[in-house]
N, C-alpha and C positions, 0 to 999 in steps of 0.2 A: 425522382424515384431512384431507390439506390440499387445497384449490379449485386450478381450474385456473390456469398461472398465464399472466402476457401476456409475448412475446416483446419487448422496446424494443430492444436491439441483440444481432443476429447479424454471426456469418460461417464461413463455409465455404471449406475448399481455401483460404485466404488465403497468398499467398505474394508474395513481391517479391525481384527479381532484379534489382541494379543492375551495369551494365557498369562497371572503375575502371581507371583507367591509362593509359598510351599504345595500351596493344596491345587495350584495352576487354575485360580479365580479366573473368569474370563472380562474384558476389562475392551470395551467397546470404544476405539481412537477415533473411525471414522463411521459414519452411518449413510450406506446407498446415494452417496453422491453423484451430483451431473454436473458437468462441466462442460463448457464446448467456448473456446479460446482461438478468432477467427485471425485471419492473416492480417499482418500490420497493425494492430492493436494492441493497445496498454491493458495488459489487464493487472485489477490489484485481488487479491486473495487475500482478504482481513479477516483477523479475528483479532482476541484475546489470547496473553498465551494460554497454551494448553488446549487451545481449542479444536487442535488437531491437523493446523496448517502443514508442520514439516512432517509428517505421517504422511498426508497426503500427497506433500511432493517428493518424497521419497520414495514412494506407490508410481507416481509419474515419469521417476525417471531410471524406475527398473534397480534400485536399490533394492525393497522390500519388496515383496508377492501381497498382492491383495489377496484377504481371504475370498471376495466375490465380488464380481464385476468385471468389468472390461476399461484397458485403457489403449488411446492412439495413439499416435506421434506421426503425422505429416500422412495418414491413414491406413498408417502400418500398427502392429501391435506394439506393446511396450516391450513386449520380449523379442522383436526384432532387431540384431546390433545393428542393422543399415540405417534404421531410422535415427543412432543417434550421431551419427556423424554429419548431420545438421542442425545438431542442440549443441548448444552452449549451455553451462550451468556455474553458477556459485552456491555452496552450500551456506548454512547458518554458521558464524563462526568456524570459520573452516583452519586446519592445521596447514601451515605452509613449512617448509624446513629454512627454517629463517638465517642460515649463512648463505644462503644465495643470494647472489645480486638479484635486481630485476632484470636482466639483462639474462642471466646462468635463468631464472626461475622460468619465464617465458619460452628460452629455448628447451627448457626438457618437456616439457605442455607442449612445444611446436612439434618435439620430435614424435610425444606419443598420437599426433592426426596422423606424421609422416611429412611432416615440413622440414626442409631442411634446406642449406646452402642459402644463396643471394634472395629466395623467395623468403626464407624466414624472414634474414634481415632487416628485409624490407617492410615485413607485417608486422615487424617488432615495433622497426620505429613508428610504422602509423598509430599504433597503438598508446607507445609510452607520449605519442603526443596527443591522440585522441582524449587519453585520462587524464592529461596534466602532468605526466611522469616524467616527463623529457631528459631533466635535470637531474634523477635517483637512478639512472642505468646501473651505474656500476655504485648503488647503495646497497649494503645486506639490508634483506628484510626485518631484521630485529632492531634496526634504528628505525622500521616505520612508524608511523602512528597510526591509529584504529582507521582512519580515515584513508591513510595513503596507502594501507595493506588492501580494504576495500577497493578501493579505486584499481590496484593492480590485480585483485583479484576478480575484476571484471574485464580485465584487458586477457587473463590468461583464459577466460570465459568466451571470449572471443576470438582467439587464436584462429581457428578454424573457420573463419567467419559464416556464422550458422545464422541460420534464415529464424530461428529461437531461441530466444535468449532466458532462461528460468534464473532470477534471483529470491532467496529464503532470506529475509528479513536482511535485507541490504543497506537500510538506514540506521539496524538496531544499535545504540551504545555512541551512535556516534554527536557531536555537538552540533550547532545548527548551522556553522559553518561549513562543515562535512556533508549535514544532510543536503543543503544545497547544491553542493557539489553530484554528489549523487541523484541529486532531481535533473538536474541541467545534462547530467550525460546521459541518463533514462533520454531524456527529450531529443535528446542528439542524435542515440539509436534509432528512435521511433523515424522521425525526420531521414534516416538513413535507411531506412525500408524494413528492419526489423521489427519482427513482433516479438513482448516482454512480457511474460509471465513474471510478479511478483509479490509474494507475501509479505503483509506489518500487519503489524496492528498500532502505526501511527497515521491514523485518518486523513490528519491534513495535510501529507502531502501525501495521499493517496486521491485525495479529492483534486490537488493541483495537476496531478498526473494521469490520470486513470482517464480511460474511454467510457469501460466496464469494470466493475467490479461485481465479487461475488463475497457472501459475508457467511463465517459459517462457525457457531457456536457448541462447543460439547459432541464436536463430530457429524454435525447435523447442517445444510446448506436453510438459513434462514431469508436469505434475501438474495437476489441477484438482478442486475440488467447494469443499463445505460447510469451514469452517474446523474443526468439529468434529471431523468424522470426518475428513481429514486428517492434524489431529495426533493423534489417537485420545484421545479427550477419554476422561479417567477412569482412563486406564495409567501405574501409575508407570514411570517410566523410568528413576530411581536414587531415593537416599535420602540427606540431609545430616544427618550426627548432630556436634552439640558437645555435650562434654562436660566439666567442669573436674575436676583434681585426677589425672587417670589414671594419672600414671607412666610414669617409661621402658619399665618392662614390659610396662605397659596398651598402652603406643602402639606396642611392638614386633609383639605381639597383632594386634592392630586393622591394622595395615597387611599383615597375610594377608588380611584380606577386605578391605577398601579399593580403593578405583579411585584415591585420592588422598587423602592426609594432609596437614593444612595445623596446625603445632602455631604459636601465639600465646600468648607468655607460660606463663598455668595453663590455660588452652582449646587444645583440641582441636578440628580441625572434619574429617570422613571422611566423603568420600563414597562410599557403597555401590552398587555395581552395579545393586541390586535388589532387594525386599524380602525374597528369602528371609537373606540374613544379617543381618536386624535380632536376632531371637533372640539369635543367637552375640553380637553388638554388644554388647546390654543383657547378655548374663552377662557379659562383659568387666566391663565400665563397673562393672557391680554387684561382682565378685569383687575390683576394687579401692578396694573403698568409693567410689568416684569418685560426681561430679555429673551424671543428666542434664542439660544445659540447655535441647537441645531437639530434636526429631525431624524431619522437611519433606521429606514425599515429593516430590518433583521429575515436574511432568508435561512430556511433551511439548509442544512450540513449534512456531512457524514457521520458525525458525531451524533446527532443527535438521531437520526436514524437509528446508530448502531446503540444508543442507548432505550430506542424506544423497543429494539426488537429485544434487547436484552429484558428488558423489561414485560415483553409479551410471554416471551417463551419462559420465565423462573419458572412458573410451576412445574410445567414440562421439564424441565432440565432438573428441577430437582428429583419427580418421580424416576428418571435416568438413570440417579445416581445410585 
């Protein structure tokens, strides 16, 4: 049975309502959202762009006023400053003043917690070694790359070592060598007792990472919990069968029960619906002497979640607009 657990960031009724135009059209970002992001957990905050993600966490971390609702931080209000002296943040694309070393960049972010002296020094280094930066101390930031600005833009995120860490799209732009890099220190943190609030809308390493997530379209919270149950952890959802040697008859067959036949050379690859036509499959496969090569139940995703809710809500989202 699991313990109770601690609220670190709420909100309620969250909503924001900006006026655009000459004529000050009203143009709805976010719609009465709920959120409640418990202690020590990955949460991911997905959408699409535009879907209202960095509105929202801009609303969370007392940038922008929500038009209506309420938000928390460690069970204090948003408009509280004492709560944010245990939050860490990196914005989306953020502006650094790139003639600064990482070494000069770190210490003005240390000075403005009020660190300073032997105590900085020393958070410095943990840091440029926790992100891999050990070796850029005294690089300017405008020799970095999208990936090492990242990286040090989550070490200066940390400075203060806050018990909450919020990153806005911390993967975005970057190649997959980078995103790894940023998955591995997300992991690092968790393992290190911090809780991480963080928005993409690239699923799959939100599904590699995530506890919880919450998914939220046109401003509107469509989906939320456990990633688990979610994507119903355990359900196949089709079947990939290759096979070599089948025949045109074999594959004339087989593309009765098929959702899609893909033939390559003497391999076959068909995907099944669902496990009840594996039977029929292997009498195929078998009745033409043919090769299994290999069977791969296919489970449900994040992806395909977030395309089945995209898919619920159009009409809705289009009367919205």
């Amino acid at each position: 049975m699991n313990g109770p657990t601690e609220s670190i960031l709420k909100a309620q009724g969250l909503s924001k309502i900006f006026k655009v135009g000459f004529w000050g059209r009203s143009a709805t970002a976010v719609q009465n959202l709920d959120l409640d992001v418990q202690k020590g957990e990955v949460f991911g905050f997905l959408g699409p762009n535009g879907a209202g993600k960095t509105t929202t966490i801009k609303m969370l971390m007392g940038l922008i006023y929500p038009t209506s609702g309420q938000a928390w931080l460690f069970g204090r209000s948003i408009r509280d400053k004492e709560s944010k002296a245990r939050l860490g943040f990196l914005p989306e694309s953020p502006y650094f003043y790139d003639y600064l070393t990482s070494l000069e960049f770190l210490k003005f972010y240390g000075h403005l917690f009020g660190i300073r002296g032997a105590a900085l020094e020393k958070r410095i280094d943990e840091l440029l070694e926790l992100v891999g930066m050990s070796h850029a101390r005294h690089l300017q930031l405008r020799k970095f790359s999208k990936g090492m600005l990242q990286r040090v833009g989550i070490a200066q995120a940390l400075i203060n070592d806050p018990e909450l860490v919020v990153l806005d799209e911390p993967m975005s732009g970057l190649d997959p060598i980078g995103r790894k890099e940023i998955r591995d220190l997300i992991l690092r943190l968790k393992e290190s007792g911090k809780t991480i609030f963080f928005s993409s809308h690239i699923l799959h390493d939100a599904e590699l990472l995530c506890d919880r997530v919450a998914i939220i379209l046109k401003g509107k919270l469509v989906a939320c919990g456990r990633v688990s149950e979610l994507i119903d952890e355990g359900a196949t959802h089709s079947v990939e069968v290759v096979a070599e040697g089948l025949g045109s008859e074999g594959v004339a067959r087989l593309r009765q029960l098929a959702d899609r036949i893909i033939v390559q050379g003497t391999q076959v690859l068909a995907v099944l619906p669902n496990r009840q036509q594996v039977g029929a499959t292997l009498d195929i496969i078998r009745g033409a002497k043919a090769t299994l090569v290999s069977l791969t139940p296919q489970k449900g995703s994040l992806e395909d979640l977030f395309i089945r809710e995209v898919k619920s809500k159009q009409p809705e989202l289009r009367e919205a607009v």
